[in-house]
N, C-alpha and C positions, 0 to 999 in steps of 0.2 A: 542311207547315210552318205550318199553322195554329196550333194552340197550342201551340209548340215553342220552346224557343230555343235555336239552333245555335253553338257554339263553335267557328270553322274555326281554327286555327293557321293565318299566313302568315308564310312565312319570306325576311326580306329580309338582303340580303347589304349587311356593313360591312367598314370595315378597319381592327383594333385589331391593335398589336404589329409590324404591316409583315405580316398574313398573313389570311386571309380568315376570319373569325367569321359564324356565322348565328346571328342573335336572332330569335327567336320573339314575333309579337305576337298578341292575341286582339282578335278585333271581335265583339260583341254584336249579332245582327239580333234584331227585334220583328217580331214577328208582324202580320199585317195582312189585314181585310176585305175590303177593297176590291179587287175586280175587276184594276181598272187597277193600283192597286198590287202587287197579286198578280203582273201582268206585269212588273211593273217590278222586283219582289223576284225574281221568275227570270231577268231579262235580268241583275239585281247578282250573282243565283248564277253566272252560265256564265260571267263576267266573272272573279268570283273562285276559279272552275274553272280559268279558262285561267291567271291568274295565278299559281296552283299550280304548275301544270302546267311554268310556265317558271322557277318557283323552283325546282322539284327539279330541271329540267334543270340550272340553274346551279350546283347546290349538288353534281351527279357530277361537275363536271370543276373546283370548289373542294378546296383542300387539308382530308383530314379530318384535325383537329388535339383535342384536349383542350381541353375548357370550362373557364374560367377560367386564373388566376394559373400562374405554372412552367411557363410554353412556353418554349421554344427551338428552335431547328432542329435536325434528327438526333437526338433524343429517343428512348429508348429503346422507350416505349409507340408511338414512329408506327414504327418499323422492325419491332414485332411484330403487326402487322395484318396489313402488307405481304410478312412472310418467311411468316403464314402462309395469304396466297392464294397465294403460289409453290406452298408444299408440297402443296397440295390439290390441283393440275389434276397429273395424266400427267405421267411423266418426260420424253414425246415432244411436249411440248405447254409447258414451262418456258420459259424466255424465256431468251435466252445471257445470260453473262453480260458479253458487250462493250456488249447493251442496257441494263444495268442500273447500268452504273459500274462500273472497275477496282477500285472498292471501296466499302465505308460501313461510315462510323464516327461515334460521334458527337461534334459539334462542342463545342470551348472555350465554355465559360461568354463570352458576349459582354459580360459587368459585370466582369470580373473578368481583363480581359488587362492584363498592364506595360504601363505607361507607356514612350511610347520614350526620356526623357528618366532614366526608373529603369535601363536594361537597357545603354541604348550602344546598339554595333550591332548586341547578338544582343537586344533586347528583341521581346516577341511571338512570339519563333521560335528555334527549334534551326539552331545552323552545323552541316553537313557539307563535309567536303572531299571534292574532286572525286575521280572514280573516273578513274586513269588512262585512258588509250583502248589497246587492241593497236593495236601497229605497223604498218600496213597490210603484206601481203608485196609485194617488188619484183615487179614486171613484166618481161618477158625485152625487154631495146632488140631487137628484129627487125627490118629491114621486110618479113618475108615470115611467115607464121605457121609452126610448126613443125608436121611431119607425125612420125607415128610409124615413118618406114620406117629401116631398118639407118642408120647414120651413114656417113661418105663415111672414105675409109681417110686414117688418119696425123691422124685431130680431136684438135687438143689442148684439154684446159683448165685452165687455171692460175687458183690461188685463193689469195688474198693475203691473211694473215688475222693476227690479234693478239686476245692474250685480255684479259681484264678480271676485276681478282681486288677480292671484296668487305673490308670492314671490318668490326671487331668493335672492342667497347668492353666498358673491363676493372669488374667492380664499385665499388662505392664503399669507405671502408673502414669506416665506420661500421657496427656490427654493428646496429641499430635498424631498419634496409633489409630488415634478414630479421622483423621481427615478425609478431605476430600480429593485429594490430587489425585491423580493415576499413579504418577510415578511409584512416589510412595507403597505406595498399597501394595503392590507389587514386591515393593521388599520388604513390605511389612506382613505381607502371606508366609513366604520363603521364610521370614526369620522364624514366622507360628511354628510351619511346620517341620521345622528344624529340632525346634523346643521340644512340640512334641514326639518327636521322634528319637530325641535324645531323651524323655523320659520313658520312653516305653521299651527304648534297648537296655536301662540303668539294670542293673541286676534286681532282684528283691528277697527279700527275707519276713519272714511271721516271728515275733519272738515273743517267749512265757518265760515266766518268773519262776523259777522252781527254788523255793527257802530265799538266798542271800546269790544265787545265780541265775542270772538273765544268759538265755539258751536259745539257738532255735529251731523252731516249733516244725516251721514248712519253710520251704525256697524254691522259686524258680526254678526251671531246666536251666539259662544262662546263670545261676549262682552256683546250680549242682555242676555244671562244667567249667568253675571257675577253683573248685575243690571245696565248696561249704559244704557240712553234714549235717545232717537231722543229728540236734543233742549237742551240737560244737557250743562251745564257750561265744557270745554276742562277740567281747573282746575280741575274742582269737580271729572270728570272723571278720570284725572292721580290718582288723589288723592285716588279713588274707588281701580284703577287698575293700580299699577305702570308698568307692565311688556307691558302696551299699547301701540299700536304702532300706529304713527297718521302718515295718509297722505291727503295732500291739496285735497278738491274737484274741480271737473273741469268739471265745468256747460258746458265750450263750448262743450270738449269730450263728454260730455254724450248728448247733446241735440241732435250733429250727427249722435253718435248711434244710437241715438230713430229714428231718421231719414231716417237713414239706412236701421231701421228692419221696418220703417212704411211702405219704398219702395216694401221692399222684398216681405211682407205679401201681401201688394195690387196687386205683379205679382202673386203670386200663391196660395192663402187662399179668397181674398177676391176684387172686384174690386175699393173698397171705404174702407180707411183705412184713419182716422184721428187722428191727436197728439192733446189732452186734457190735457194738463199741460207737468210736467215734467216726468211724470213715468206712462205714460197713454195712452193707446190708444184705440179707437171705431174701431171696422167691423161692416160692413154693412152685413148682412149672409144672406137677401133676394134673394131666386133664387141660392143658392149659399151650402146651407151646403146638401143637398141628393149631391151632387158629392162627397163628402168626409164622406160619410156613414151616414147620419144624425148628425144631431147637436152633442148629448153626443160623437157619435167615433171624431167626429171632434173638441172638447174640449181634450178627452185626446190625441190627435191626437197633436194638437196644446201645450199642456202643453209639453210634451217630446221634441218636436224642440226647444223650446226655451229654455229646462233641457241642452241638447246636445249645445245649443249657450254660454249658461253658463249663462243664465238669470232665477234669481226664482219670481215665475209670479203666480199671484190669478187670474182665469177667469169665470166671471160668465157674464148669457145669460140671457136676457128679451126682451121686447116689446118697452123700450125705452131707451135711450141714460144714462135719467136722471137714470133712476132704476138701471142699468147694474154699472153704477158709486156708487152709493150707496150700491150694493150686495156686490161690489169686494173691497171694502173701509171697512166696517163694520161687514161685514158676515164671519163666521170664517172658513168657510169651501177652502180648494182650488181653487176646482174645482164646481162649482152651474148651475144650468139650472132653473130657472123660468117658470113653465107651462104659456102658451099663457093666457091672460088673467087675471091675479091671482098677477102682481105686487102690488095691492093695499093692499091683505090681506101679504103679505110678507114685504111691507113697515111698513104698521103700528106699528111694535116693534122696530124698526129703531129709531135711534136719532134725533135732529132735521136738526145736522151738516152734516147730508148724505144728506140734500137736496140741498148741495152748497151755504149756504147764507153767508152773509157779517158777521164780526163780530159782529158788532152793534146792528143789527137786531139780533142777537142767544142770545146777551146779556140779550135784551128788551124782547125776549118773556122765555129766563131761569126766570127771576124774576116774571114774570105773569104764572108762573109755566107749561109752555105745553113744555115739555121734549123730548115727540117723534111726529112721524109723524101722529100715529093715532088720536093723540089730536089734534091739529095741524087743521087734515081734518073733525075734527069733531063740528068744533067752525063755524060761522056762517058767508059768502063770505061777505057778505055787510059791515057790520062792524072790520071785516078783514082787507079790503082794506084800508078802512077810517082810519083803525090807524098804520099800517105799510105800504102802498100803493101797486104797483100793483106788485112789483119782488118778495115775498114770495108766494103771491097768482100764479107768471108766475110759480115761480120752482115747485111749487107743482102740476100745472096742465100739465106740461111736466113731469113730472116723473112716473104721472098717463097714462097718454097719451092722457089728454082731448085734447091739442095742441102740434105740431108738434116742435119739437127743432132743430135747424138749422144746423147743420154742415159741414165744409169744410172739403171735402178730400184730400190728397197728390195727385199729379200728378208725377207716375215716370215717371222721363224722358227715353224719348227714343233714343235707343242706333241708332247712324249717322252712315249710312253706303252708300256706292254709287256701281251703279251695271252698267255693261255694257253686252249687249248681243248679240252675231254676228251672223249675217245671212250664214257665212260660216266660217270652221275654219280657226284659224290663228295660225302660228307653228314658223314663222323666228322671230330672236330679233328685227326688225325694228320695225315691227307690232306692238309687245307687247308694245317697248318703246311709242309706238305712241299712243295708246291705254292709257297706264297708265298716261301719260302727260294729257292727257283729262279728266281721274279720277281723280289725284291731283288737276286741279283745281277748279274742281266741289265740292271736299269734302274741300277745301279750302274755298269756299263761305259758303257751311253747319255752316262752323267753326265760319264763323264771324257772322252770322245770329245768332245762337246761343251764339256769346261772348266767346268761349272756345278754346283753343288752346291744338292743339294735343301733345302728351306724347307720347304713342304707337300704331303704325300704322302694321295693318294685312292686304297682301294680299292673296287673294284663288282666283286662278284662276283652274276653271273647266276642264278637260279632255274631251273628246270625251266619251273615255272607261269608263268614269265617276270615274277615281284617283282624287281626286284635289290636288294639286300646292300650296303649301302654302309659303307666306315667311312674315320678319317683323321685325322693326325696332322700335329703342327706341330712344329720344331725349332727354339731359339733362335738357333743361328747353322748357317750355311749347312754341309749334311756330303753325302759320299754314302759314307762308310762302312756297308758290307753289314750288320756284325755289328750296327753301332748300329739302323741302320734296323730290321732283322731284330725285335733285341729288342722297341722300340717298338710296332711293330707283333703282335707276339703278343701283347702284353698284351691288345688287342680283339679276339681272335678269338673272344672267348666272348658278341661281341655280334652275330656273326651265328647268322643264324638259317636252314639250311640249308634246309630243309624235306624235299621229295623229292629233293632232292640240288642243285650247283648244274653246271653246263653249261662256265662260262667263267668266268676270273678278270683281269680289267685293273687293272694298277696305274699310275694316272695321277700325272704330275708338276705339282703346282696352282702352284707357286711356287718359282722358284730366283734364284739368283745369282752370278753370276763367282765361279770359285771355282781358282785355280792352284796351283802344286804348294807345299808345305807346307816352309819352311823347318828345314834339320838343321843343329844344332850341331856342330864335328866335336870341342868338348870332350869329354872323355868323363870328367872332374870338374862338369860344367856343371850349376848347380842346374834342376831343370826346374820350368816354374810350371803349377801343377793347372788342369786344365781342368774349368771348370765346365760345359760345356755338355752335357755326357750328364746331370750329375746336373737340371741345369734340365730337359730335356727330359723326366727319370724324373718330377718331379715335375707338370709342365706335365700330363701325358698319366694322373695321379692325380686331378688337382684342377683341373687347366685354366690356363691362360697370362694369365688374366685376374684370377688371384691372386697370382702374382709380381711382384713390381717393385722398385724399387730406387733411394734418394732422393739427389736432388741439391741441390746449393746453388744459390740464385737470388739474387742481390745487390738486395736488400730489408732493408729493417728493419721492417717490416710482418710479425708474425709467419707469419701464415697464408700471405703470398707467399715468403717465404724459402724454400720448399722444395718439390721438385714432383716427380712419381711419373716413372722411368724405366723401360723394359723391363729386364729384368736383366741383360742383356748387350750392351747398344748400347753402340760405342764411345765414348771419350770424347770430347768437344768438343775441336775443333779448335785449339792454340794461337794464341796474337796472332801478326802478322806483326813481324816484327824492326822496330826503329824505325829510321828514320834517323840520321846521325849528327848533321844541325843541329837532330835534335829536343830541347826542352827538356825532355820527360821525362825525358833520358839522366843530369838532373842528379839527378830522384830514387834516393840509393841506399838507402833502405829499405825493406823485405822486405812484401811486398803484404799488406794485412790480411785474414786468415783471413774468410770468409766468416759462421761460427760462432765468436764470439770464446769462450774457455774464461772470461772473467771475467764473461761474461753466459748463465749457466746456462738450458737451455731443459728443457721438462718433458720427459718421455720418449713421453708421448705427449697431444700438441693432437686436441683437436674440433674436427670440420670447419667447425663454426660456434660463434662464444660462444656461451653459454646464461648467463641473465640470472639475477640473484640478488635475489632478495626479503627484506626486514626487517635491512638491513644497519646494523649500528651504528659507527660510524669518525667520528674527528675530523676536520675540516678547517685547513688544506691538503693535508695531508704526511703523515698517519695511519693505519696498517693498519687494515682492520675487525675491533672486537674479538666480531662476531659474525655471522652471516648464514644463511638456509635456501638450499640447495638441492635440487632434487627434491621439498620438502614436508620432508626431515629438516636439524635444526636442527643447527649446527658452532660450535664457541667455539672461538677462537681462542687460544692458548699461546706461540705463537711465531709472528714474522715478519721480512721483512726487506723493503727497501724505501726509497721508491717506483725503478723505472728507469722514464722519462720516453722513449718513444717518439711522433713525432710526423707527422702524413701527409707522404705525398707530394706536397707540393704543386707539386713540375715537371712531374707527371706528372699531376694530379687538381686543377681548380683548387676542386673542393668539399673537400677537405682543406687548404685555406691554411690554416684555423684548429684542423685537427682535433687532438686531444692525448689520450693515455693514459699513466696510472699506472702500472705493474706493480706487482705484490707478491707475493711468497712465502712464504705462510703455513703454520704446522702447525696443526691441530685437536689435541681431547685425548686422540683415539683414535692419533695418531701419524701421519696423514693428511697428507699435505704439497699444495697444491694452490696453479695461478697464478690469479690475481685480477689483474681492471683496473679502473679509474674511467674514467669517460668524461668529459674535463673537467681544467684542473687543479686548479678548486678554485676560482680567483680570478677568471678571467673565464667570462661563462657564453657567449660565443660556441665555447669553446675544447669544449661537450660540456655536455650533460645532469646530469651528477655522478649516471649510472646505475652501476651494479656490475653487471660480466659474469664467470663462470670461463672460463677459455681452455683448460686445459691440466690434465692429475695429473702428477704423479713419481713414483706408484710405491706 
């Protein structure tokens, strides 16, 4: 370093921006003679050695960032340094990624966030709403844990259950709801799900008629914590909760249901399955719960299918019929298992009414003061009997299990089917026809032996190769006529496809219904009325079931709701019930108004949605348009008539209070007759846009 002069970089660390900068400075040494100075220039060398030395160390474990202006944090240039030392070391050598963060992205402009005083409460951030939680599953009350071994003889379990039916909300009538825009659409998603969201939190109630009081029957969990009771007065209730919403019970629907599920449960839970009231039902679990992992897996087993059915159900298990009714009645737990044995100390805190007595009798012994069961069983048999007689004494020793308590099971029925099996294969159409001719009229006897008349018919016929052949037919009203069947069914026989022949032909019954013997006129002038259902059926089995139908009136003045697709052969709607005689309807004597009035012509055939009309030319208020495109081809108008004044539903939709529509029926010059609306009347603009839609042709 004699006549040199050395330039070192030292780099000292700052804090500019809230993050670490390294600024570079240069120091100038001079050269020097002298001896001692020489020493003293190498001791400022090693000095500003070391001090290197601890600058670079500082500056590997400082954040490396971009020189100058336009930093921020999570920067795209710093995440590309760092993704690509990842990439470079070994797959087996990458760092997980729980070390690295659940994520990176990069951060909001920090100059540039709302204000919180711009935004309210969502400034600086996006709302979500919370993701509900799953239900946690109950827990089985035990005090002993469950083992998998056989179940103890004569286990009952009874399972209390009630369904819960969801809500649906009807469109708007506004045709605008259906456009095209983006914008829109977007706030017209938001509003849906708003609707529906605000129907399905509304409280609910089931309500029956008991005499001259309307009561109710069931409610919601949000009604039962609004304070509604099972048996409250309808009034009391509106009056609790105005925003409630009441619909009819319907003993037959649910008695089916229960029906339904007693069937199901008895094919595959239990082989004895009986209905005990109206929300009730007993298994037999003798012999039967180690297939399904012993009794407790086979309670929460059983509680989830029937979560998944939409049924909420208390299930508790004992020794008898009567206990198992009493557990799942009174016991607050879900889900209960009663050790073998041990119903008696489990009853006795029980009330007196978990033993199924008459009223009368709960009355006669509240007042002689024995409240629960264990008083009850602890009073003395002899003079028991003698003063309430022998059914409080029968219930309490069926409940114990001194005696046996009777019960009927369901019997499913079993599903009709008829099989044919051949000693060598058969491949040509002669065969097969000849063959199934022979199975029609065998499952045709099934039919009437059982009283039922077939709806949907399957056949499977067998392969060699073992493919099978399937084919199948539907019927619009219940038949088990051979010939009819018969026909129906050849029509398909040109859709199987035999191969090397087939082996075996089953004709299965997919769907029937009560079906009794067939009223005879003994006129023998009597006009007879045609039966359409072979010709439905000819056609159903050409073009399919899902092309026929057959329209009804709907009491609407809304055109698009006035009328709605029927099967074409369901019966007609049930007439009103006769009125009273102090009803004041009795004093209306004029003739009900046709649904379809003839003095307000409808087009012959309505689009299923308006379609909107572009460059229409019409006076205001009251004015036909005397000109309009539709499709892109342009219509002048020649003739119209007009306006009918159709207006929403507003008891039914409170976004229709104000809604209003023109009608008109116009001809073009090609002779074209077509319905037109305004949206609006003209004079107020809450009442509509003053868009023009076509609704409808005549023809």
């Amino acid at each position: 370093m004699d006549a040199a002069t050395t330039c070192a970089p030292l780099p000292l660390a700052g804090g500019v921006g809230g993050g670490a900068e390294t600024s570079q400075r240069f120091f100038h040494v001079a050269p020097s003679s002298n001896p001692s100075r020489k020493r003293e220039g190498s001791e400022d060398l090693d000095g500003l050695a070391q001090a290197q030395a601890l600058a670079a160390a500082e500056q590997e474990a400082a954040c490396s960032v971009q020189r100058g202006g336009g930093w921020r944090p999570g920067a795209r240039w710093a995440r590309a340094a760092r993704d690509a030392a990842i990439a470079a070391l070994p797959p087996h050598q990458r760092p997980p990624m729980r070390e690295l963060g659940r994520r990176s992205e990069a951060a909001d402009h920090a100059f540039k966030r709302m204000r919180p005083d711009e935004g309210g409460a969502m400034a600086g951030g996006v709302v979500r709403l919370p993701v509900a939680a799953r239900a946690a599953v109950p827990t089985v009350a035990a005090p002993t844990p469950a083992t998998h071994t056989p179940s103890s003889p004569r286990r009952r379990a009874s399972i209390d259950s009630s369904v819960a039916e969801g809500a649906a909300t009807a469109p708007r009538m506004d045709p605008r709801l259906r456009g095209d825009d983006d914008g829109g659409r977007g706030e017209r998603r938001s509003q849906t799900q708003a609707t529906l969201a605000d129907a399905v939190d509304l409280p609910r109630i089931l309500s029956r008629r008991t005499g001259s009081r309307s009561e109710v029957a069931a409610a919601c969990p949000a009604a039962l914590a609004m304070g509604i009771r099972i048996g409250m007065a309808l009034t009391q209730a509106r009056a609790l909760v105005p925003e409630l919403r009441v619909d009819p019970v319907d003993p037959h629907g649910d008695r089916t249901d229960l029906e339904r599920l007693a069937h199901s449960l008895a094919r595959r839970w239990s082989p004895s399955a009986t209905i005990a009231g109206e929300d009730l039902l007993f298994l037999d679990l003798t012999g039967v719960a180690h297939l399904h992992g012993g009794e407790a897996r086979m309670l929460r087993r059983l509680h989830a299918l029937l979560a998944r059915l939409g049924f909420a159900s208390k299930i508790a298990v004992a020794d008898t019929p009567g206990a198992a009714w009493a557990f799942a009645r009174f016991r607050p737990e879900t889900l209960l298992l009663c050790p073998s044995g041990e119903q008696g100390a489990w009853l006795a805190p029980l009330p007196v009414e978990a033993l199924r007595l008459e009223t009368d009798a709960l009355d006669l012994l509240h007042r002689l003061g024995v409240d629960s069961i264990g008083q009850l069983a602890a009073l003395p048999r002899a003079p028991l009997v003698r003063r309430f007689g022998t059914t409080i004494a029968a219930r309490l020793d069926q409940a114990l299990g001194r005696i046996p308590e009777p019960v009927t099971p369901v019997t499913p029925p079993e599903p009709i089917a008829v099989t044919q099996r051949f000693a060598e294969p058969i491949a040509t159409p002669e065969a097969i026809a000849h063959w199934l001719g022979d199975l029609v009229h065998r499952l045709a006897e099934a039919l009437a032996e059982a009283g039922q008349g077939a709806r949907r018919i399957g056949l499977v016929a067998d392969r060699v190769d073992g493919v099978p052949q399937r084919i199948g037919i539907g019927l619009a009203r219940a038949s088990r006529d051979p010939a009819h069947l018969l026909r129906l069914l050849a029509r398909r026989i040109d859709q199987i496809e035999p191969g090397y022949g087939l082996d075996a032909m089953t004709l299965h019954l997919l769907r029937s219904e009560p079906l009794g013997a067939l009223p005879v006129d003994e006129r023998l002038d009597a006009e007879t009325v045609p039966d359409l259902a072979p010709l439905i059926d000819t056609l159903a089995t050409r073009i399919g079931m899902a092309r026929l139908w057959r329209m009804r009136a709907v009491e609407s003045d809304v055109p698009e709701r006035s009328a709605a697709a029927l099967p074409p052969l369901d019966p007609p709607e049930r007439a009103a019930p006769p009125l009273k005689a102090d009803d004041v309807r009795q004093l209306d004597r004029n003739a009900p108004l046709p649904p379809w009035h003839p003095d307000w012509p409808r087009p012959i055939r309505l689009l299923r949605r308006p379609e909107r009309l572009d460059f229409v030319v019409a006076e205001l208020p009251d004015q036909p348009p005397r000109r309009f495109t539709w499709r892109g081809e342009r219509h002048e108008v020649v003739r119209a008539d007009g306006p009918e004044r159709i207006h929403g539903e507003w008891w039914k939709r409170a976004a229709e209070t104000h809604a209003t529509r023109d009608y008109f029926r116009v001809e073009d010059e090609r002779g074209r007759r077509y319905w037109l609306f305004r949206q609006g009347d003209g004079e107020r603009s809450v009442t509509g846009d003053l868009s023009w839609y076509l609704h409808g042709l005549f023809g």
